[in-house]
N, C-alpha and C positions, 0 to 999 in steps of 0.2 A: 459471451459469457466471461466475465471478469471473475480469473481462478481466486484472487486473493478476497473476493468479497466473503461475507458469512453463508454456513451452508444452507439453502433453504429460504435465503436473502431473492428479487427479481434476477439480481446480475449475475448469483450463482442458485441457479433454483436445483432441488434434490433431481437425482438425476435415475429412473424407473425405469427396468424393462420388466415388462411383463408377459409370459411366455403361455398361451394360450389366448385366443382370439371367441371364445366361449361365453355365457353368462357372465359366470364368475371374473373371467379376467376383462371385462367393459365394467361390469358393477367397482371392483377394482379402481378402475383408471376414472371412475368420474367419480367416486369415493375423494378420491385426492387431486380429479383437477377442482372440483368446488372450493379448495380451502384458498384463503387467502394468504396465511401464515401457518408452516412454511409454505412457498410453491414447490409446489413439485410440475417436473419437467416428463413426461411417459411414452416410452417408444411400446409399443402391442405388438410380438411378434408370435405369424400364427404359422405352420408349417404347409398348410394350403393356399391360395390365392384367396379363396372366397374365407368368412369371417363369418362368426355368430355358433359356430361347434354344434351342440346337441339343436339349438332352435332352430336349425339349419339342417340338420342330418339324424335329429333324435325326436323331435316333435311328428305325432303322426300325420300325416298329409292333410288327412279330414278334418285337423284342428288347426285352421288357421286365424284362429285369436289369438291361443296362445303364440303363434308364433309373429305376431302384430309388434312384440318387446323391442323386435330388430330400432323400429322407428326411436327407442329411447336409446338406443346404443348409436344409434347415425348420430343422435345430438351431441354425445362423449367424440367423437368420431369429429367433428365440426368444430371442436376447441383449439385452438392457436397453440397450447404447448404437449397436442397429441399424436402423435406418429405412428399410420399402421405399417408394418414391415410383412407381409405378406410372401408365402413362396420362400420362407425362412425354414430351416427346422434344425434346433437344438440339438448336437451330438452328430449330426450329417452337415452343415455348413457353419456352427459357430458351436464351442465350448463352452460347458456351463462356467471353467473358469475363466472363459475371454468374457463372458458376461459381467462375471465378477470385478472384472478388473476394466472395464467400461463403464458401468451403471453403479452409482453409489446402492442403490437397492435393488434384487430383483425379488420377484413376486412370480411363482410357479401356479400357474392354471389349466393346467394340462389334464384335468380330469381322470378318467380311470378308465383305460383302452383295453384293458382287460376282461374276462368273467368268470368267475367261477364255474369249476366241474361242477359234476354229479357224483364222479366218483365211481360207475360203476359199469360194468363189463358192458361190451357192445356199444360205450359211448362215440368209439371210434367210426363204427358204420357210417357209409353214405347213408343221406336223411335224415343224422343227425347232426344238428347245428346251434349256433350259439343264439340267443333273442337279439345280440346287437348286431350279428352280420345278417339278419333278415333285414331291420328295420335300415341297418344302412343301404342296403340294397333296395329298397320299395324308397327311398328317401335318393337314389344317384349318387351316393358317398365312392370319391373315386376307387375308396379302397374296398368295396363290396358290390361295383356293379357286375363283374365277372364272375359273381358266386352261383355255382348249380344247385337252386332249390326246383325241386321236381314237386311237381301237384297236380301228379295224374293220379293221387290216390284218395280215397276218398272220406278219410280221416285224418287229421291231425292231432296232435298231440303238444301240450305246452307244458311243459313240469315249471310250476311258479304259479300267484295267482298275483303279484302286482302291479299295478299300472300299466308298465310293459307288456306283461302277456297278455290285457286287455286288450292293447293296442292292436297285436298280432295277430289277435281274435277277431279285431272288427275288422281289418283291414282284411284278411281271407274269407270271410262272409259278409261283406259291404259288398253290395252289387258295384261292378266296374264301370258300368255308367255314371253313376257318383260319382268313383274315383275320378273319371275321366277329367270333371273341372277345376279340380286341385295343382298342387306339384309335383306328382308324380312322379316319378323317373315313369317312359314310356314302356323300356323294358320290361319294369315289371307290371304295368297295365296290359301289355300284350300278353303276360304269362298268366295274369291273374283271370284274364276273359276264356283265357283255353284251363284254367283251373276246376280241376274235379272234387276239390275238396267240399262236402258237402256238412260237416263234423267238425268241430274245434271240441275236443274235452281238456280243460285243464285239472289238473292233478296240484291239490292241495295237502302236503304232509298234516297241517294240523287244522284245527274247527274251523266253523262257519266265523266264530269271535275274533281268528285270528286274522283274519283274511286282512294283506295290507293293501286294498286297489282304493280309487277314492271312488265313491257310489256314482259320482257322474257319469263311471267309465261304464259300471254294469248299466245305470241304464242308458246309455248310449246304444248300445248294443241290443238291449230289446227293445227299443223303438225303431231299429231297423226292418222297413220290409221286408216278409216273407222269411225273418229270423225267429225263432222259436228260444227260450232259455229253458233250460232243462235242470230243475235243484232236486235234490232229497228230501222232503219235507219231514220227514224223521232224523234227519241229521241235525236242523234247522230248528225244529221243535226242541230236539233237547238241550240246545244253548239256551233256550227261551227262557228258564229259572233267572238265572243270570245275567238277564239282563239291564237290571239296574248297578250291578257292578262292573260294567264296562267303561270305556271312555267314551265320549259321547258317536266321536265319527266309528266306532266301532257297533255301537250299539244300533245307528240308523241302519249302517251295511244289513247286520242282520235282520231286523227290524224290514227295512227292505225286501228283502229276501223270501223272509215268511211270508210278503203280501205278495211276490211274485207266485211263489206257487200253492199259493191258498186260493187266487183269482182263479175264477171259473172260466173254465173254454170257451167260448163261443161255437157253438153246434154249425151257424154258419159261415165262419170264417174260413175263406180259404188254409187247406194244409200249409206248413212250413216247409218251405224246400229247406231251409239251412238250420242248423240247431249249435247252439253255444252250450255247452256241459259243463259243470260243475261239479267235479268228485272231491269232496275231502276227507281228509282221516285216510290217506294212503299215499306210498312212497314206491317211485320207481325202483328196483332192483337190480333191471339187468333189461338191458335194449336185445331184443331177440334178431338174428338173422334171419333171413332169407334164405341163407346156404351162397349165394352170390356176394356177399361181403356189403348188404342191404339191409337198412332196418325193414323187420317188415311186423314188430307190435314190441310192447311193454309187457315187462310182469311187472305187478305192484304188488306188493303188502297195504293191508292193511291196519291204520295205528286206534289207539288209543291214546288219551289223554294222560298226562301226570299233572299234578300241580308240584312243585316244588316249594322248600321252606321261603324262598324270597317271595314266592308267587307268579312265579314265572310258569310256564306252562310250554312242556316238552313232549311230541309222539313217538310212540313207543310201538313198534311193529308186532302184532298178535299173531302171527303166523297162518293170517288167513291170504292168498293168494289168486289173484284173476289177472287173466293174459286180455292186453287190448292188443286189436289190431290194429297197424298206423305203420303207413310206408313214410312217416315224416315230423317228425320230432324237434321240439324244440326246449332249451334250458331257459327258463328266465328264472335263476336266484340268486341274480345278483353280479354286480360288474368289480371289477381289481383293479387297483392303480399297476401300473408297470414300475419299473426303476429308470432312470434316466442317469448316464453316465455323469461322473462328478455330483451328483446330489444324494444324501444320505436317505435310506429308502427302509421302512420298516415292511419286513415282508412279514411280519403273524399278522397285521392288521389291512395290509396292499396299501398304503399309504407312502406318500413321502415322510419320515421322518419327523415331527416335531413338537411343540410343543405349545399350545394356543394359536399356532399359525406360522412362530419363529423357529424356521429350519434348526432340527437339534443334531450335534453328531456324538453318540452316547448321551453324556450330559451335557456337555457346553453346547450354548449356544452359539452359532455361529453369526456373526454380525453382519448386519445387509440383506440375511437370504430370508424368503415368506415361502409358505404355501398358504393357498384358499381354495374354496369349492370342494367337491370331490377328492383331487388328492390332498386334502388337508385332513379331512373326516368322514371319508367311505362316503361309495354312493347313494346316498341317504337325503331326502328331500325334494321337491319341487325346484322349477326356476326361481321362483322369489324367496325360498332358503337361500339362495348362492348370491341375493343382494341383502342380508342381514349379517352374512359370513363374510362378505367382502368389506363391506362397516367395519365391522371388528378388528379384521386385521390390519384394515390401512388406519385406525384409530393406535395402533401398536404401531406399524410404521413413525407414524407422527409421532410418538416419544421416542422413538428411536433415534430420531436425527440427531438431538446434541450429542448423545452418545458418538456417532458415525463422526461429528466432526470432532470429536475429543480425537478419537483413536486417529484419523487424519494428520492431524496436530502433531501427535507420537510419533508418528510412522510418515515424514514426508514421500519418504524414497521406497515407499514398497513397490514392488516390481507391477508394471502397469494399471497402478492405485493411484496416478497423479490427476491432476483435475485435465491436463490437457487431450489423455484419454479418454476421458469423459463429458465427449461431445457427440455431437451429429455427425459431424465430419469422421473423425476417427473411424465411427460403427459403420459409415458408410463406406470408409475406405478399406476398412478387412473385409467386409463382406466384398467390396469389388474385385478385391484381390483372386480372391478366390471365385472368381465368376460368377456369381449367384445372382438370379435373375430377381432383386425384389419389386413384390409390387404394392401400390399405395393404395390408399383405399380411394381413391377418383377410378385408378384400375379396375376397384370391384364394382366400382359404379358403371362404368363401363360393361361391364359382363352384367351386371341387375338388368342394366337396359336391354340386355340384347336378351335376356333369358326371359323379362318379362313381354317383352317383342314376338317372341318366337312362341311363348307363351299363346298369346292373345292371340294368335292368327291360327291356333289349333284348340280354340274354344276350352285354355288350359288359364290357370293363377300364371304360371311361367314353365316353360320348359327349361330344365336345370343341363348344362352341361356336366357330363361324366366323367372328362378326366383334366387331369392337369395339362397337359398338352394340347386339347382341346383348349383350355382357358389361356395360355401361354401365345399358340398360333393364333388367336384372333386379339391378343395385345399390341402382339407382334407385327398382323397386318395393317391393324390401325396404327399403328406407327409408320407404317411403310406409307401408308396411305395420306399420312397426315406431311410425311415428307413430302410427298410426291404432290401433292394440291399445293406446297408453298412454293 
């Protein structure tokens, strides 16, 4: 790199760390390696070994198209000026301001590792749990394979009705022979085979209208063997007025809906061992005990509808009251960014801080720093939202540059702002300093192969390792190994 060339020039290309290893932060990094002016230069650092975040740990096992993406991320992954940094993690082995002061830009895609309460008495109880430590737990996320979900009981419960709680839904009433040829984490294949849950009701605050899951998911789920859906058809019916004032994907949902429980039974169809429920127009209140410090049901209220002057549409609890019973409980409304030390973090929204995407502290803008995905603009959307949101922002990056090398210009001597900090070498060498074991993305190739190996010989997609030390000690061995054969 020739420091005195122009910024964004081949011999000093913009120099990118990006800090999530996620949709958003690949859509990101080939966002800006495609361009040809300026270049930019992208270090990826992700706080795990393995790469790819939610299509990796948040996709559900039985949907393995959607998680097929990986293959356009290996391509970003295969470009000459892209560096995965793997086995890193922000605020535990490097500073958001050593980043700063490395990376002419960085780019935050750290998603949102949060979720929201409920907010309400007894949420503390064993059995009750969050939607994202189940699914990382049925997905081998190392930070949720040791989590105690119990399913010796024989109803569930999901308070949320999108995408997510579908998810939770099929995957506890999807026969385990299925699951068997997926990704499974095994652990919970083994738990899910001794599982008694026989019931999923999800718990819908407002209408059948509002329902936000994409129709694919409902009927996923009643095309499942030996599954039953169970609707209201007078809940369903009385949206029916209105339904040419919906949006359209809201209007199929219902639409839908009506035909499911309008269809006639078949007299001789085998019974349904398993049933998916649907209650809406009612609100959790208070998770009931056991007496043992165990959920063991819900009380709900009952809402009604308001329309407001925007036309927004809010429920409104009537004081009608019914206890479920359910030793196991789960939250899905919704996930939180966290704060991340040295980055400005708006907590009424759980976001990072900002403003189109450019880190704000107050008002000013602060120069160099992004967010995208999720902690840009709450966890809201699909995977191919977080590649129309990565566009955007690295389209702001790129007018940013001359700015960046104005202020360069100004400022030669700011404290770790020089270009010669701003290499490979350097970022290599404070992380060596401090012992940090990173690893490349050939590393995670290495581990793809052994996962889909180990996979394939238990009549599985792959068997995923569960913890980092596990992915570390067999880096570790092939290394040994690989000394020891020369």
């Amino acid at each position: 790199m020739d420091p005195a060339a122009p910024l964004g020039s081949s011999e000093r290309p913009v120099r990118v760390a990006i800090i999530g290893a996620g949709p958003a932060g690949f859509f990101t990094a080939e966002a800006l390696l495609r361009r040809s002016a300026p270049e930019f230069d992208v270090d990826l650092f992700e706080r795990l070994p393995t790469p790819f975040g939610l299509v990796r740990a948040g996709v559900a096992p039985d949907h393995q198209q959607i998680k097929s993406v990986h293959k356009t991320f290996e391509k970003t992954a295969a470009h000459h000026r892209f560096r995965y940094l793997g086995n890193v993690a922000v605020g535990r082995d490097v500073s958001a301001e050593e980043l700063a002061a490395h990376y002419d830009q960085v780019v935050y895609a750290i998603g949102s590792a949060g979720d929201r309460r409920l907010g309400i008495a007894g949420e503390e109880l064993a059995g009750s749990h969050s939607a994202s430590a189940f699914v990382g737990w049925y997905n081998a996320h190392p930070d949720f394979v040791e989590f105690p979900f119990d399913l010796s009981h024989e109803r569930a419960v999901v308070v949320g009705i999108g995408n997510v709680a579908l998810d939770i839904a099929r995957v506890l009433l999807r026969s385990p022979d299925e699951l068997a040829k997926t990704d499974i984490g095994t652990h919970a294949l083994e738990a899910l085979r001794a599982s008694r849950v026989r019931e999923v009701v999800l718990l819908a605050r407002r209408g059948p209208a509002e329902a936000a899951f994409d129709l694919r998911e409902l009927r996923d789920i009643a095309a499942l063997p030996g599954v039953r859906v169970q609707l209201d058809l007078a809940q369903l019916e009385a949206a029916e007025p209105g339904l040419a004032e919906l949006e359209p994907a809201a209007r199929k949902n219902v639409e839908a809906m009506l035909a499911m429980a309008r269809a006639p039974r078949d007299p001789d169809a085998p019974a349904a061992e398993r049933t998916l429920r649907l209650e809406f127009l009612c609100s959790p209140v208070e998770l009931l005990s056991d007496g043992h410090a165990h959920v063991r049901g819900v009380l709900v209220e009952r809402n009604q509808l308001e329309r407001a002057a925007d036309g927004s549409v809010r429920a409104i609890g009537i004081g009608n009251f019914l206890e479920l019973e359910a030793g196991l409980v789960f939250r899905s409304v919704g996930y939180l960014g966290v704060p991340l030390p040295g980055v400005p973090f708006d907590a009424k929204r759980g976001v990072l801080a900002n403003r189109d995407g450019r880190i704000v502290d107050g008002e000013r803008v602060v120069p160099g720093l992004y967010s995208v995905g999720w902690c840009r603009r709450g966890a809201t959307g699909v995977i191919g939202t977080n590649k129309a949101d990565a566009h955007a922002v690295a389209e702001k990056m790129v007018e940013d540059v001359a700015a960046l090398a104005r202020l360069a210009s100004e400022a030669p001597g700011a404290p770790g702002a020089t270009p010669a900090a701003r290499t490979h070498a350097a970022v290599d060498a404070l992380l060596a300093s401090r012992d940090v074991r990173v690893t490349t993305f050939a590393d995670w190739s290495a581990l793809d192969a052994v996962e889909i190996a180990t996979g394939r010989g238990r009549g599985k997609i792959r068997e995923k390792f569960t913890s980092v030390g596990q992915m570390m000690n067999h880096l570790l061995r092939s290394v040994r190994d690989d000394d020891d054969g020369a």
